[in-house]
C-alpha positions as CSV (number, residue, x, y, z in Angstrom):
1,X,60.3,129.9,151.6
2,X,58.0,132.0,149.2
3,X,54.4,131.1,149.3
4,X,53.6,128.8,146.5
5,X,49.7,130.1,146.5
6,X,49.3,133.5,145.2
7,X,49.2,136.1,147.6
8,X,45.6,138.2,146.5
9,X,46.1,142.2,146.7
10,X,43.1,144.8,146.3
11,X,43.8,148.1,145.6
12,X,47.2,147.3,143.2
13,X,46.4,149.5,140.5
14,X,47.3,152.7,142.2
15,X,49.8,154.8,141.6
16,X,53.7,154.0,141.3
17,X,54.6,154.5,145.1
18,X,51.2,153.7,146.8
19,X,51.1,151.1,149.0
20,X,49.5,148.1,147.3
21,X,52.2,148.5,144.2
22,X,54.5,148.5,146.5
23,X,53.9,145.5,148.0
24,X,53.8,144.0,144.7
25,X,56.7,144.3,143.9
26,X,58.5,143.8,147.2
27,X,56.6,140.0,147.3
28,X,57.4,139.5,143.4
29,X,61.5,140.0,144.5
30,X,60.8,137.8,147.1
31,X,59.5,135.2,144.6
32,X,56.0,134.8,146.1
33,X,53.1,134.5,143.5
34,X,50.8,137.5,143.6
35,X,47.6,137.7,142.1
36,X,46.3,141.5,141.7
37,X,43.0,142.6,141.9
38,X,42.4,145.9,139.5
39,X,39.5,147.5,138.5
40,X,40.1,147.9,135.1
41,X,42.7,146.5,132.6
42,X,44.4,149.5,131.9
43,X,48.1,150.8,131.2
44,X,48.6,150.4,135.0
45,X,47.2,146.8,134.6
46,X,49.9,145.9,132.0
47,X,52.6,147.5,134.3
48,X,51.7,144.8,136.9
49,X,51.5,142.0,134.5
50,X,54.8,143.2,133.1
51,X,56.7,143.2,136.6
52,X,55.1,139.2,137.0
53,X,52.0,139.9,138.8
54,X,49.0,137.2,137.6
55,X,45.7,140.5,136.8
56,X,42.2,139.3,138.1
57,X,40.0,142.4,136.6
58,X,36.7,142.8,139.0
59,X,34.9,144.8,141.2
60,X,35.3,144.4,144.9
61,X,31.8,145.2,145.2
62,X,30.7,141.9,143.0
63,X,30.8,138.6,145.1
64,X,31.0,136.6,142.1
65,X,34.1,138.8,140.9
66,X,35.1,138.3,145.0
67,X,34.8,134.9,145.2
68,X,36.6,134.2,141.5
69,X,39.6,136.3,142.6
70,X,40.3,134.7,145.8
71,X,40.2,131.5,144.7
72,X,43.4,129.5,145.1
73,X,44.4,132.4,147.6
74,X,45.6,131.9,151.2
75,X,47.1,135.5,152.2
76,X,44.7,138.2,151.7
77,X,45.7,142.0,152.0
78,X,43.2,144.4,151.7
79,X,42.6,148.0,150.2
80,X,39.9,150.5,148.7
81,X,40.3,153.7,147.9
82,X,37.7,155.7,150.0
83,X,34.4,155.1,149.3
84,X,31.4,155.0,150.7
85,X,31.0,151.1,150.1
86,X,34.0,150.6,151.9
87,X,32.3,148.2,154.7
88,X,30.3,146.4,152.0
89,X,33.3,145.9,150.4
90,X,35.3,144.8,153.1
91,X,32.4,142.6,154.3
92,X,32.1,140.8,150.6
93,X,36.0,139.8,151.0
94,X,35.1,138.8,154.7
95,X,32.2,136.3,153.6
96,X,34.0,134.9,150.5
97,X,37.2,134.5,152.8
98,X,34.5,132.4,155.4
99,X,33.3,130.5,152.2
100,X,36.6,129.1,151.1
101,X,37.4,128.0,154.3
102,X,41.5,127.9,154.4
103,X,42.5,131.7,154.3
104,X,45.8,131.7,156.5
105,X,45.7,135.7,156.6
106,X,43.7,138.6,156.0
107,X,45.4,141.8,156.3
108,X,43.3,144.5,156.5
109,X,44.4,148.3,156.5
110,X,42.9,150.4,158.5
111,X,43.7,154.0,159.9
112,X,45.7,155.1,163.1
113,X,42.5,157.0,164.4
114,X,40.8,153.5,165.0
115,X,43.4,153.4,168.2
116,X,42.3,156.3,170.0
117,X,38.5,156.8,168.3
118,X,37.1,153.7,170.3
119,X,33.3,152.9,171.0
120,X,34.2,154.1,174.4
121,X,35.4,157.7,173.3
122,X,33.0,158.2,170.1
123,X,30.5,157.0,172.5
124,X,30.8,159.1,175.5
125,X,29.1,163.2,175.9
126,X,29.8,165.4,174.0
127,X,32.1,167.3,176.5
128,X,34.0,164.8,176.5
129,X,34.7,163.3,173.4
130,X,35.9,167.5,172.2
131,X,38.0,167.1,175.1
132,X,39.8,164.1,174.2
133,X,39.5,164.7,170.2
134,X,41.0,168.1,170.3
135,X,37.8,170.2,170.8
136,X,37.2,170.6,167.2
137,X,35.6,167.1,166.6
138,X,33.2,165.0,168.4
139,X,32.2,162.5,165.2
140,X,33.9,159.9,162.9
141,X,34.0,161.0,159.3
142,X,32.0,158.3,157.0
143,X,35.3,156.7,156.3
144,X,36.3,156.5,159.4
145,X,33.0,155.0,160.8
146,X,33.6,152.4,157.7
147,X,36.7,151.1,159.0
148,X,35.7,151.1,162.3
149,X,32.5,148.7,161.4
150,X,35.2,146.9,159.2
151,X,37.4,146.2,161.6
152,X,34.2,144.3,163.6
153,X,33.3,142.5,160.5
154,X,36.5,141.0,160.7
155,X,36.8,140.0,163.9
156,X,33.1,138.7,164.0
157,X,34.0,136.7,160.8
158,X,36.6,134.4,162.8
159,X,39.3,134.7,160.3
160,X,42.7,135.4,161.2
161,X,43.0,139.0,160.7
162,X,46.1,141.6,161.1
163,X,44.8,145.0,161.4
164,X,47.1,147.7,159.9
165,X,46.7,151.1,161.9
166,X,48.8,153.6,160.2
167,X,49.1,157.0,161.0
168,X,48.4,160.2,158.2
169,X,50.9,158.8,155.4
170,X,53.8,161.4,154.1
171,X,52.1,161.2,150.8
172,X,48.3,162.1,152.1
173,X,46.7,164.3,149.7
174,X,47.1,167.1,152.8
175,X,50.9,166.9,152.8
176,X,51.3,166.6,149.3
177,X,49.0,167.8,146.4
178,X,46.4,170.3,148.5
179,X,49.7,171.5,149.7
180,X,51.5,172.7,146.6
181,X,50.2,175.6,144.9
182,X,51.6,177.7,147.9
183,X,55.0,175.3,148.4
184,X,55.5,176.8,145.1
185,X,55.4,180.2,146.1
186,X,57.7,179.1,149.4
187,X,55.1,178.8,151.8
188,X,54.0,175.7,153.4
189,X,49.8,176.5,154.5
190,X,48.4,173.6,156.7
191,X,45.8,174.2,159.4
192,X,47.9,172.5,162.3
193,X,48.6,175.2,164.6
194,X,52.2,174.3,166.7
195,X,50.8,170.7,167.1
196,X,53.3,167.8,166.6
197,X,52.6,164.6,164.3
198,X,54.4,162.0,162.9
199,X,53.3,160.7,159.9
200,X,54.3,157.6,158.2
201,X,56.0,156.7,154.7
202,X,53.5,154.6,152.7
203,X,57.1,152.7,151.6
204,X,57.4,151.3,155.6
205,X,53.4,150.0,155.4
206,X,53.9,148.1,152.6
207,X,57.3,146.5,154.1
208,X,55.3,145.6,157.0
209,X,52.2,144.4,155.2
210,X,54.6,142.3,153.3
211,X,56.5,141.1,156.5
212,X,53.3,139.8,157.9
213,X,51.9,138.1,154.8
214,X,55.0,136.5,154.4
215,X,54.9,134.9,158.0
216,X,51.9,135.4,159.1
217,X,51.4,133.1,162.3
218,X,53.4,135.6,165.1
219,X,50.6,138.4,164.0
220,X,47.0,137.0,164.1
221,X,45.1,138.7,165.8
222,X,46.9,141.8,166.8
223,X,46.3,145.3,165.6
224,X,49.3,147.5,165.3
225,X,49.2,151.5,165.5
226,X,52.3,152.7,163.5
227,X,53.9,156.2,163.1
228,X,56.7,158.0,161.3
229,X,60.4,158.2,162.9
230,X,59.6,161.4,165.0
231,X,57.1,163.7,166.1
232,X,57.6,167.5,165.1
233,X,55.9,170.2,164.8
234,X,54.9,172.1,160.9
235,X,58.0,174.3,161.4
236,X,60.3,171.1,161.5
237,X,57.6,169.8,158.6
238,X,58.8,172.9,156.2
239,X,62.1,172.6,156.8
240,X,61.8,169.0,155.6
241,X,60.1,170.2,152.5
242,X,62.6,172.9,152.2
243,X,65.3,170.4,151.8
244,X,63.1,167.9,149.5
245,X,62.5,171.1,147.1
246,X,66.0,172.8,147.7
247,X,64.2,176.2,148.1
248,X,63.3,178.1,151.4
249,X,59.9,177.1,152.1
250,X,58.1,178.9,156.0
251,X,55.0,177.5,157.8
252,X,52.3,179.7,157.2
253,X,49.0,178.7,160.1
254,X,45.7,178.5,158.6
255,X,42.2,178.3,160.3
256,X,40.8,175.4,160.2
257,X,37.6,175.5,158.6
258,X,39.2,178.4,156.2
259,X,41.4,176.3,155.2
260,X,39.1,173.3,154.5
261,X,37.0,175.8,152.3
262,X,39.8,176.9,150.2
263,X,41.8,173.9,149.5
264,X,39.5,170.8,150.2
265,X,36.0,172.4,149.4
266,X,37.1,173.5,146.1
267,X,39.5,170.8,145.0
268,X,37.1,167.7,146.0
269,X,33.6,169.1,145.5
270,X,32.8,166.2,143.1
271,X,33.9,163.5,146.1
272,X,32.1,164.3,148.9
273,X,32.7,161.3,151.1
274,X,36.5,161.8,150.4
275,X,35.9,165.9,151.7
276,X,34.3,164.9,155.0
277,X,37.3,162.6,155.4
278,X,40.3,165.2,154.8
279,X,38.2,167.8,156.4
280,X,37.5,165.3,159.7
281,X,41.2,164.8,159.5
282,X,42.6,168.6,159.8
283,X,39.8,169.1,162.7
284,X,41.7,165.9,164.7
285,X,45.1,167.2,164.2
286,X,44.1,171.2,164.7
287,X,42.9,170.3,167.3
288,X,45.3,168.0,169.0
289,X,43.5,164.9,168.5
290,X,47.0,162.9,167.7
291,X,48.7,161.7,170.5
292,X,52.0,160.7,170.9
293,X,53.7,158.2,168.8
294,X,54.6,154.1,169.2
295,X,57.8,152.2,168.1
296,X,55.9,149.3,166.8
297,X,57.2,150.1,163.6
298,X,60.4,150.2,164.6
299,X,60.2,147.0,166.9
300,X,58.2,144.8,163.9
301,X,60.7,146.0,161.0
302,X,64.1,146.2,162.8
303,X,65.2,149.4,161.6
304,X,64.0,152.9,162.4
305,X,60.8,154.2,159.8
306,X,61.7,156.3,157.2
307,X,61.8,159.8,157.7
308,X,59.5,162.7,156.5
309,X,62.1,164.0,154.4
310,X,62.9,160.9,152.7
311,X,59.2,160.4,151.9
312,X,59.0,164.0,150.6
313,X,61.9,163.3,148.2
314,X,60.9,160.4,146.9
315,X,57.6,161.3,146.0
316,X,56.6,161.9,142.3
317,X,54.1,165.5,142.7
318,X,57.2,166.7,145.1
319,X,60.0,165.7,142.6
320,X,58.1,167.5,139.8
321,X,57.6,170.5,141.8
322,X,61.3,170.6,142.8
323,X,62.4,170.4,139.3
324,X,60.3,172.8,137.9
C-alpha cells in the first residue's frame, strides 16, 4: 500500500536522470506522496510540482527550514550535492529526525569507498594504507571524510538508518562530461591503467532507494555496497561508449596526476572541494583501490543491474554528443 505520509526527498532538483528525480517519479507512479526539498523554486521546481510532487523551498543548512520540511514525514532519503557542509547538513536532518520522534526511515546515500576506507585502514601506517588503497592514496578526500563522519552521526543518532554505498555511477562527471572533448575526437582518455571497475547506473540506486522506502522494516540497519553488472577493464569501457555514440572510440591511458591537471584542475578550479574529490577518486582507481564487485544489487532488486552501455545511452551529454 503506498504510504499515506509524504515521503521527504533532498537533493530533487537535479537534473532529469539523477538519482533524487528519479526516485520522484518512480514513488509518484507508485502513488506514494512525496514532498521535495529544492533549493530554489525554479523551472526545475515547477517540473516536480507538475509531475505531483508537494515543493518545500529551503536550505538544508537552516534547521528551521529542516525542521518545517520534515514535518508530517516518516521516510526520509537523503542527498547533497558535494559540499563541504555535507556533515552539518546531514547532522541538521539527523537532529530534526531525533526531534520529531516517529521517523520510520532515513536513507542516507553514501559512497562505495565507505566499505573498504574503514577507521581500520585510513587509520593504519602509511605503508600500509598505499598498499591496500592502490599505492597512490593514503587519505580520504573532504567528501569522503564527510560521509564517513555522516555515516556515525547516523548511527549515534539511534534512528533507523539504511546506508546506500554505491559504487562510481555511469554518469560521474569522470565518465561522462570530463570525458568528452576527446570521445569526440574517438578517443576515450581516463587515467585507469588496465584496472577493472564496475560502476553503477544512477537509474538502479534510485530503484533501490525507492524499494527500501517503500518497505522499509527488512533493511534497518544494514549498509549495502552496490556495483554495476560486470567488472571490465577501460578497453571493454570504450567499446561500450563506441556503441552508445555509434562511432569507433580507443582507450587512450593517462597519468594520473597529468590527467587530473588537464581535465579536473582546469574545469573545476572554482569548486575546490568537488576537485579534491574527483582527483581522490582517479588516484583510488589508478591505483587499484577498487576491489572486486558484490551482487547485492542483484539479490535486493531481483534482476541483474543495468549495464554500462545502457547507462551510457541513456544519458543526456552522451545522446547530444552522439547526435552531433
Amino acid at each position: 500500500m503506498p504510504e499515506r505520509n509524504p515521503i521527504l526527498i533532498t537533493g530533487a532538483a537535479g537534473e532529469i536522470g539523477g538519482v533524487s528525480r528519479t526516485m520522484v517519479d518512480m514513488l509518484l507512479e507508485q502513488g506514494h506522496q512525496v514532498r521535495a526539498f529544492v533549493r530554489q523554486d525554479d523551472e526545475r521546481a515547477h517540473s516536480l510540482r507538475q509531475a505531483g510532487a508537494e515543493i518545500f523551498v529551503g536550505d538544508l543548512l537552516d534547521i528551521a527550514d529542516v525542521t518545517a520540511a520534515l514535518k508530517g514525514c516518516r521516510r526520509i532519503y537523503f542527498s547533497m550535492s558535494l559540499s563541504p557542509y555535507y556533515t552539518d547538513a546531514v547532522s541538521l536532518m539527523a537532529a530534526a529526525a531525533r526531534a520529531q520522534g516517529d521517523i520510520e526511515v532515513f536513507v542516507n546515500i553514501s559512497e562505495y569507498e565507505q566499505s573498504f576506507m574503514t577507521f581500520e585502514k585510513m587509520t593504519a601506517p602509511e605503508g600500509e594504507r598505499r598498499a591496500w588503497l592502490g599505492g597512490l592514496v593514503t587519505q580520504w578526500s573532504p567528501q569522503q571524510r564527510a560521509h564517513w563522519v555522516a555515516e556515525q552521526v547516523l548511527d549515534w543518532s539511534g534512528l533507523p538508518t539504511v546506508n546506500i554505498r554505491a559504487a562510481m555511477f555511469v554518469e560521474n562527471p569522470l565518465m561522462t562530461w570530463l570525458a568528452l572533448e576527446p570521445l569526440s575526437n574517438g578517443e576515450l582518455r581516463l587515467p585507469f591503467g588496465h584496472h577493472q571497475l564496475a560502476p553503477i547506473a544512477g537509474y538502479d540506486v534510485a530503484e533501490l532507494c525507492v524499494k527500501i522506502l517503500a518497505d522499509p522494516a527488512p533493511h534497518i540497519s544494514k549498509s549495502y555496497a552496490l556495483n554495476g553488472p560486470e567488472l571490465k577493464d577501460m578497453h571493454g569501457f570504450a567499446e561500450d561508449y563506441a556503441a552508445a555514440l555509434g562511432r569507433q572510440v580507443t582507450y587512450v591511458p593517462e597519468d594520473v596526476e597529468t590527467w587530473n591537471e588537464t581535465y579536473v584542475d582546469t574545469a573545476l578550479a572554482a569548486f575546490p572541494h568537488t576537485a579534491e574529490h574527483l582527483k581522490t577518486l582517479t588516484r583510488l582507481m589508478g591505483g587499484g583501490g577498487y576491489r572486486g564487485a558484490t551482487d547485492q544489487l542483484e539479490t535486493l532488486l531481483g534482476r541483474p543491474p543495468k549495464t554500462v552501455r545502457w547507462a551510457l545511452e541513456n544519458h543526456p551529454r552522451i545522446r547530444k554528443l552522439a547526435a552531433a
